[in-house]
N, C-alpha and C positions, 0 to 999 in steps of 0.2 A: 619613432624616436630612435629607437636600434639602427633604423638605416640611415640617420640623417648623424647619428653621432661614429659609427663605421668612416662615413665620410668624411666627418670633420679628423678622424684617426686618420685616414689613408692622405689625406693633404697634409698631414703636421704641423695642423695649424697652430697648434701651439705645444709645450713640454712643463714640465713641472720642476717647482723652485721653490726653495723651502721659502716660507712669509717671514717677511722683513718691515718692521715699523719704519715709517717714511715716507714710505710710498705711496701712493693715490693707486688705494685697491676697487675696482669696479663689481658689480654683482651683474646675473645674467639670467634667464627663463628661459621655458619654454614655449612658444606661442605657435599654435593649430587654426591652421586655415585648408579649406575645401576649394581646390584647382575644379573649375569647371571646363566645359567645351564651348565651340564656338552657338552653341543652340542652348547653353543654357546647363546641358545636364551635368552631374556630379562626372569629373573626369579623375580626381584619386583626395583620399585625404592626405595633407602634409605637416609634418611638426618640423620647427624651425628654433637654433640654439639662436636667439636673440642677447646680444651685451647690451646693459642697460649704460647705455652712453652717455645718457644726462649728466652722468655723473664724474665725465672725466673732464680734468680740466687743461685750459688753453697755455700751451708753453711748456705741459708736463706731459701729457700722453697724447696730444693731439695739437697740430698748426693751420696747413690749409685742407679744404674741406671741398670744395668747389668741385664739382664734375660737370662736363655739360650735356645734354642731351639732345638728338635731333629734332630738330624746328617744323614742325607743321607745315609749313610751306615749302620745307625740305622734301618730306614726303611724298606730297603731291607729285612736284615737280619732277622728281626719280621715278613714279609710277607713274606719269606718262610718257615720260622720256622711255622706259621698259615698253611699255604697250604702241607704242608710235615706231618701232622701231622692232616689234618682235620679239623682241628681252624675254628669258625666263627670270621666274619672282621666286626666290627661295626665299624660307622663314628657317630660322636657329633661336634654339634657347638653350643659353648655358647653365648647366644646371649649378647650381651652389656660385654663382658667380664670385658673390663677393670672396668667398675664399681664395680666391687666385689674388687675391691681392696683396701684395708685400709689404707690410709695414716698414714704417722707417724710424715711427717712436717707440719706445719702451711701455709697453701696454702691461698690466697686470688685473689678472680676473679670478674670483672663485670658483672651484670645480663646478662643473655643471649641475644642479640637482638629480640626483637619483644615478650617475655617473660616477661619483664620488671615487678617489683610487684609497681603498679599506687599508692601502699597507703608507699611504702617503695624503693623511686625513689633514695634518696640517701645513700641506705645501699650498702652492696656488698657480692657475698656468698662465707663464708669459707669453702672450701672444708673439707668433713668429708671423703668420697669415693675418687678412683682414677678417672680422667676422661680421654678420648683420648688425646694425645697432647702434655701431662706433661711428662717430662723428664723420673719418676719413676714406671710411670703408667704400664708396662708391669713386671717391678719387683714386683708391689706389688700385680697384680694380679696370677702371677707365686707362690709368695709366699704361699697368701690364698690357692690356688688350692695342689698346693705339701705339705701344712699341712693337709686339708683336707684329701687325699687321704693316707697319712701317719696313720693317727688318723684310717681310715678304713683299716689297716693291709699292706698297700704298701708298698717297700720298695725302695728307688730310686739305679739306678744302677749307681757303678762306674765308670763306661766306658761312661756314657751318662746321665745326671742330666735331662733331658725330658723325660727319659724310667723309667715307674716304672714299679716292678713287684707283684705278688702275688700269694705266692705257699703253699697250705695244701691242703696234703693225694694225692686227682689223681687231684685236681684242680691248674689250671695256666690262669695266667692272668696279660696280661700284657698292660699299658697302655701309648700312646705314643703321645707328645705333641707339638705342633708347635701352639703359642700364642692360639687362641681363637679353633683351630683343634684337634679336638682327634682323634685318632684311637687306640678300644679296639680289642686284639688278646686274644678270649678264648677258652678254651677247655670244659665250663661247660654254655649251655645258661641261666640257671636260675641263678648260682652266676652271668651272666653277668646284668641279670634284676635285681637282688637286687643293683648291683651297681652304676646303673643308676638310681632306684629310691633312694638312698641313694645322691646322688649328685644332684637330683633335686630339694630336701630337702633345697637346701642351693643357686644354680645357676641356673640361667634361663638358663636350658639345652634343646636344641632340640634334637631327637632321628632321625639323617639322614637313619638310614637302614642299609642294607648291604654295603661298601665301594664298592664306586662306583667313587669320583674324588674327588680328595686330593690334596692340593698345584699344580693346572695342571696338575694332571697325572689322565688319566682317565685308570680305574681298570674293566676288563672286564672279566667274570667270565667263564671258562671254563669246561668240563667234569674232566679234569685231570690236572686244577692247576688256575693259574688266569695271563693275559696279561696285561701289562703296557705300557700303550704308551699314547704320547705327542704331538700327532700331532695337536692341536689346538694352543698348547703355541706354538709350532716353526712354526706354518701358521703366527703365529699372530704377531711373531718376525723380521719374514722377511719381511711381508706387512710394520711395522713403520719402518724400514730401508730400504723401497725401494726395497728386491732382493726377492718378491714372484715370479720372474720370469728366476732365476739366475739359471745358468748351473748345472745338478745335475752330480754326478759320483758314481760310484759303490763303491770303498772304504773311511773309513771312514775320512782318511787323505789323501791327496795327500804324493804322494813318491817321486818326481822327484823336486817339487818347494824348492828352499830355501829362507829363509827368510836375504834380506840383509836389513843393514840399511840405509833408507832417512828419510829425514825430513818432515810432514806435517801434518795436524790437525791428533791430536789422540784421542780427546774427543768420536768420534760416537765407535770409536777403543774399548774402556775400558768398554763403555756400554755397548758393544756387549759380552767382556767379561766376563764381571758380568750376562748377560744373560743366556750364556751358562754354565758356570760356576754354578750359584745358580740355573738354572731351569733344566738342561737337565740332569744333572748326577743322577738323582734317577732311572732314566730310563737305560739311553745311560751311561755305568762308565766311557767307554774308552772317554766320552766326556772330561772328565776332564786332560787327556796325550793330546788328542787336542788341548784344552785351554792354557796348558802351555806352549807348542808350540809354538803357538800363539804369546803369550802376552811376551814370554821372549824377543822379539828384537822387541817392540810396535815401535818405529823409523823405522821400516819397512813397514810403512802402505799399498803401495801398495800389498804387497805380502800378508802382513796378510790379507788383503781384498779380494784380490782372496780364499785366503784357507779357508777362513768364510763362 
């Protein structure tokens, strides 16, 4: 908590103002999560100053919201174009992202718990930064990052507003984003270290290495290409639903079952969905002709549950 509020001090993310009736005051926590490694084991504990955002409203402290993030078919397609071609795979993660992010509305929050300033008990702090939690905070950190990387020669692709690229003479480079995750594809390692240290100039950026596990997929490096596979995220999928012990089969669909419709809970149904759906297809494509299979007659639960 000490190092994670040091940090929210050293960005300035926000200052203090005396409290004023009027205004749409937000509260905020603090919420602890355990960062693992690519094999599963505990890699450090973290505590995170979270705003409770629910509670601000549209037109007052908040407007557009929207961030996008890189497409699954993006990634593929960048890691083979990297491997087909020779490419080194850097991995970056910015730490504390969202605080790079600038606000542009008038945010107001109560001091942090247990941070409290003893000489200024009933101010409150206006947000100048973005913090976790607020409705904007992944737009506006998106924003700073895609003008930065503009302002150094990138140019964002049409096809994918997370994919940026960057092309002079025999040099390419391409950079690809999913919120506080990067992954750089070059063909030149010294432009690649000019442009790390160029962004570190501005964002508390760690330099992870060679790509190695990204959104759950762990990247394993071969003589003649690189292996992608997910088998920790779907261990991990099938333990919190109960079926790490569920019948396997050789193809990827069954052929013979159809899905009819009945009635009954479809809540675990839709999770499952979205599971396989958001996590397995960078991997597994054809997961995604499964998934809609699936989920088209969710009133089928038995069946979808077998075919899951």
């Amino acid at each position: 908590m000490d190092e994670e509020y040091g940090a929210l001090m050293r960005n300035n993310t926000w200052h203090l103002v005396p409290a004023t009736q009027g205004r749409n005051l937000i509260d905020c926590k603090w919420v602890y999560k355990i960062k693992r490694k690519a094999d599963g084991t505990i890699d450090r504990y973290k505590a995170r100053l979270v705003a409770k955002g629910f509670k601000q409203r549209y037109g007052i402290d908040y407007e557009e919201t929207f961030s996008p993030v890189v497409k699954a078919a993006t990634i593929r397609l960048i890691l083979s174009l990297a491997v087909s071609n020779g490419w080194s795979l850097r991995q970056l993660d910015v730490q504390n992202a969202f605080l790079h992010g600038v606000l542009e509305e008038d945010v107001y929050m109560r001091q942090p718990p247990g941070y409290e300033d003893k000489s200024k008990l009933d101010y409150v702090c206006k947000l100048d930064k973005a913090l976790y939690g607020l409705k904007q905070a992944p737009r506006a950190w998106f924003s700073r990052l895609s003008m930065k990387l503009q302002n150094l020669g990138f140019q964002p692709s049409k096809a994918d507003a997370s994919l940026f690229f960057y092309k002079k003479g025999t040099i390419s480079i391409f950079v690809l984003i999913y919120v506080d995750d990067i992954i750089v594809a070059s063909s030149c390692e010294k432009a690649t270290s000019a442009l790390l240290q160029d962004l570190k100039e501005e964002f508390a950026l760690k330099d992870l290495g060679a790509l190695h596990y990204f959104l759950g997929i762990e990247v394993n490096k071969v003589h003649d290409g690189i292996i992608l596979t997910q088998e920790k995220y779907a261990t991990d999928l099938l333990k919190r639903v109960g079926m790490h012990g569920c019948k396997e089969i050789n193809t990827p669909l069954s052929t013979t079952d159809k899905l009819l419709a009945k009635e009954a809970v479809k809540r675990i149904l839709r999770y499952l969905k979205g599971s396989l759906g958001l996590g397995l297809r960078i991997c597994k494509s054809d997961s995604t002709l499964d998934v809609q299979m699936i989920a088209s007659p969710l009133e089928g639960l038995q069946y979808s549950w077998e075919l899951i």
